[in-house]
N, C-alpha and C positions, 0 to 999 in steps of 0.2 A: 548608271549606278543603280536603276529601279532594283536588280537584284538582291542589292543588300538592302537588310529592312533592317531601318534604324529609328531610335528614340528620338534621335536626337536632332534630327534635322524635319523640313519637309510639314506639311499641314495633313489636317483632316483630307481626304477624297485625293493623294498626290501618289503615287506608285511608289511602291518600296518603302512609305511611312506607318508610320503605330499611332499615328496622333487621333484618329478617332475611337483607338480606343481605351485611351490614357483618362485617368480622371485624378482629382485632388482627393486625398487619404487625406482624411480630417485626428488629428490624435482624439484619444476618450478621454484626455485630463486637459481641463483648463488651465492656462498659463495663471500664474498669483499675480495679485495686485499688494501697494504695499501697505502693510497695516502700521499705521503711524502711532507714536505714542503720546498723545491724548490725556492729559493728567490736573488739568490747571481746576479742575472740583473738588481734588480731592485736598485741596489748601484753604476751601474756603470753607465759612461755618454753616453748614446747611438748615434751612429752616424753610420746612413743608408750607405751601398756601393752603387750607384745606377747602375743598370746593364749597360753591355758596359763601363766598366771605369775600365775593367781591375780586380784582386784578391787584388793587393795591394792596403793599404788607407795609407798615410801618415798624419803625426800630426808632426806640429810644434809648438816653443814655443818661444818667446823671453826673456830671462830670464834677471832677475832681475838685476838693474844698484847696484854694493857692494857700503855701506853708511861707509865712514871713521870714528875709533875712536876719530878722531883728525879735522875735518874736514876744509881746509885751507880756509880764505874767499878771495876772488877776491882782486887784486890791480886792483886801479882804472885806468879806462881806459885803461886794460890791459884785453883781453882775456884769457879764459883759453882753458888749452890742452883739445883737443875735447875726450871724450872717446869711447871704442871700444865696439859696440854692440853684443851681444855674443846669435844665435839662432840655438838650439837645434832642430834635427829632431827625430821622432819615426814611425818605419813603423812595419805595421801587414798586416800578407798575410795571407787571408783568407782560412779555411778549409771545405770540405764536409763533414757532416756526414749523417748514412741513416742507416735501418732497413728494411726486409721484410719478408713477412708470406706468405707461400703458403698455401692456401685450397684446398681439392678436392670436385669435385662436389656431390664424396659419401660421404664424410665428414658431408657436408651443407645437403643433406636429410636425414642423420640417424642419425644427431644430435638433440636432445631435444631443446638447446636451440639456438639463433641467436648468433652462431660461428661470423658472420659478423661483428655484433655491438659490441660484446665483445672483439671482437680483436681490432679493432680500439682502444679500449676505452685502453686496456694494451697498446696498442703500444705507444699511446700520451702519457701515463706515464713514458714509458722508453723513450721516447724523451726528454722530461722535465727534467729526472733526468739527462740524457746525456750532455745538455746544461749546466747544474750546477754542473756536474763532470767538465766539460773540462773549466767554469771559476774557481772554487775550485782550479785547477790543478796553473791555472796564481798566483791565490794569494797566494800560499802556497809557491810557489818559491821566494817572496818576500827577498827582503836582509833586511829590517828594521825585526829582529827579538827580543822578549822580551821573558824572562821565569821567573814565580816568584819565588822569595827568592833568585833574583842575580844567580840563576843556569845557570853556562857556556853551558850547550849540556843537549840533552835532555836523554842521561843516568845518569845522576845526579840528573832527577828529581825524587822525592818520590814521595807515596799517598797522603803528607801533601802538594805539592805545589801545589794546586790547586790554580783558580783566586779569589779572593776577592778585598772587596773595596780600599783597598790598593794597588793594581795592576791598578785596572781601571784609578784610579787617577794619578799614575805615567805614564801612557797611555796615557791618556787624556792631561796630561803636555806634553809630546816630541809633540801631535800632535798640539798641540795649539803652544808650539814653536818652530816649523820645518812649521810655517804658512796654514797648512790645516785648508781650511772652513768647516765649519760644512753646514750640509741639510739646506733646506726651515727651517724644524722643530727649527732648533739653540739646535742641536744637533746632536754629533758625531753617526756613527753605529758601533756596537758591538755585531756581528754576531759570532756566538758557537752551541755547540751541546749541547744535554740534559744532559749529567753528569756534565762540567763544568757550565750551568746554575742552574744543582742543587745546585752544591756546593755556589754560588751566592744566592742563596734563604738559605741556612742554614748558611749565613756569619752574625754576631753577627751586626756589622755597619747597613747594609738594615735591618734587623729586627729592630732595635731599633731605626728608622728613619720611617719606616713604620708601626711599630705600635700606633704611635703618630697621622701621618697623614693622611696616608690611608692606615688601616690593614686590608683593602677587597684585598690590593694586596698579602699578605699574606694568604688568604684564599683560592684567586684564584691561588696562585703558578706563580705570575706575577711580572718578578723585574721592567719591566718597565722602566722609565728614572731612571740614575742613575749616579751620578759623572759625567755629562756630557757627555753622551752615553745613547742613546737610544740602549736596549739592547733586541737583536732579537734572538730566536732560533730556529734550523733549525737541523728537521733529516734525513737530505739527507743522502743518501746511502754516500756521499763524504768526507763526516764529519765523515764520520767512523776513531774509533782510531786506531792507531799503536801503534806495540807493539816495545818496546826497544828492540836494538841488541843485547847488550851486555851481554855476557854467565849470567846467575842466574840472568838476571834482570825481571821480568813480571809486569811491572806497564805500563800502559794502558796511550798513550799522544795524547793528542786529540789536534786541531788546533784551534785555533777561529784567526777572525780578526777584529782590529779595524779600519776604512773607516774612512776618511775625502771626503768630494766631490771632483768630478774627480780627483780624484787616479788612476782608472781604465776606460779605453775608451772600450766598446765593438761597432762591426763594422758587423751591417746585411748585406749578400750580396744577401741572400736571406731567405726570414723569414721561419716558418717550416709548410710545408704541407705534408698533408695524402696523399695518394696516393691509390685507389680502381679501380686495374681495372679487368675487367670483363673476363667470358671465354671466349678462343678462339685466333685466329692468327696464323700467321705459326708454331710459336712453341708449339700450342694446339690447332691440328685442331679438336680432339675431344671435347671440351670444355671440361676437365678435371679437369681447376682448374682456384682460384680465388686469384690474387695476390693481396696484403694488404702493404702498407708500408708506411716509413715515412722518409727526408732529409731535412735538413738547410746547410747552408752555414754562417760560423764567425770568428770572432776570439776577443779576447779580449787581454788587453795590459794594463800592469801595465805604466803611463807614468809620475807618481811622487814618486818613491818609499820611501818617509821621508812623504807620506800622507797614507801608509797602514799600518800596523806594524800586523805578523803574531806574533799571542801569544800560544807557545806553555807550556801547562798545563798538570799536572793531573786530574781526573777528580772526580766526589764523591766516587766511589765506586775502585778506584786504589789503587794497592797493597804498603806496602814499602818495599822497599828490605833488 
């Protein structure tokens, strides 16, 4: 069969093949990566460190004068006992973090496409996601903790406790009477991941609430305000579930949180920049290679914890045990 010359069989140097002189067609568009949405700064109360003042920022508070059940009225012309003002401190000491890429100069000319600009472009995405891992990390360690159906620990959660409107509600109660404000908007945040939101969008309550008055929220898979929470999802890599410890359990408990304003203080000490610098220097005197990176400087600080409450859940698609 050397006669026919075919693609598709047969090597480089064999009669009757094409294969030496077939090559890989590289496409000119880079495939996408996913850009996550990354949100957990924009709840907290921001307060710049300004350089030269040191890592640490301290936050004070003066807290509230207790209002008696009973409360005694004044004899006249009689002072009363003076009472004792009670002010609270909270300090947070700022951390570095950072990232970098080396390039080589053969790298940048036998690459097809701009190594440069696309790296940048990863590297600010995993900065983003890093910033909102490492506030993730503050609020999940919160001590106001809640799980639905009254479940003590979260190996006792099943696939059925997921959050519903009856959860948000009893939420929304502790924070409204534990005195957390709500945003500008005059509504709490209710920040989760995609399964416990789904399960929110198949709860019986918002559907039959929204299809009355706006079932384009329905259509678009939007819960929207709800029980007083503005209810926001987020698929940060940080939001990812864990799984139960406990021998034969595999049900899947994800975190959300419900905010009241300043709950959370983050503290810039210095905001997040690129970094591109060129070849060359003592330690590349050949110009060899091209370094890329990225570092901030923060830290953020739960500093009312009766204003966050972490809700640990099931999610829609968790097992029961």
């Amino acid at each position: 069969m050397a006669d026919v010359i075919t693609v598709t069989a047969g090597s480089a140097g064999q009669a009757g093949s094409t294969a030496a002189e077939l090559i890989t067609y590289m496409s000119a568009r880079l495939l996408e990566v996913a850009e996550l949405n990354t949100i957990l700064d924009q709840f907290g109360d921001k307060h710049p460190l300004p350089a030269n003042s040191s890592k640490t920022i301290r936050f004070t508070r003066e807290e509230k004068l207790s209002v008696s059940s009973s409360p005694t009225q004044l004899t006249e012309g009689v002072p009363p006992d003076a009472s004792a003002l009670t002010i609270n401190q909270f300090e947070a000491i700022t951390e570095q973090y950072g990232a970098l890429i080396r390039l080589s100069d053969l790298a940048e000319l036998t690459a097809r496409h701009n190594l440069v600009e696309r790296t940048i472009y990863v590297l600010g995405l995993q900065a983003a996601e890093t910033y909102d891992q490492l506030i993730y990390n503050v609020l999940n360690a919160g001590t106001t903790v809640y799980r639905p159906n009254n479940k003590a620990n979260d190996t006792s959660l099943v696939g059925s406790d997921v959050v519903t409107s009856v959860d948000l509600i009893e939420v929304e109660a502790t924070l409204n009477g534990n005195g957390a404000r709500p945003y500008e908007s005059g509504y709490y945040a209710f920040v989760t991941s995609p399964q416990p939101y789904a399960a929110l969008l198949k709860d019986p309550d918002f559907k039959a609430a929204a299809q009355f008055r706006a079932p384009e929220k329905i259509w678009r898979g939007e819960v929207g305000e709800l029980y007083g929470f503005r209810v926001i999802r987020s698929n940060s890599p940080a939001f990812a579930a864990t799984s139960q410890a406990s021998a034969g359990q595999s049900s899947l408990v994800y975190s959300s949180f419900a905010i009241g304003r300043f709950a959370y203080q983050i503290s810039d000490l210095q905001n997040l920049r690129v970094y591109v610098v060129a070849p060359g220097g003592q330690a590349d005197p050949l110009q060899q290679s091209r370094k890329i990176g990225w570092k901030f400087a923060f830290k953020s600080l739960i500093t009312n914890q009766n204003w966050v409450i972490v809700v640990r859940s099931s999610g829609l698609n968790s097992k029961t045990n």
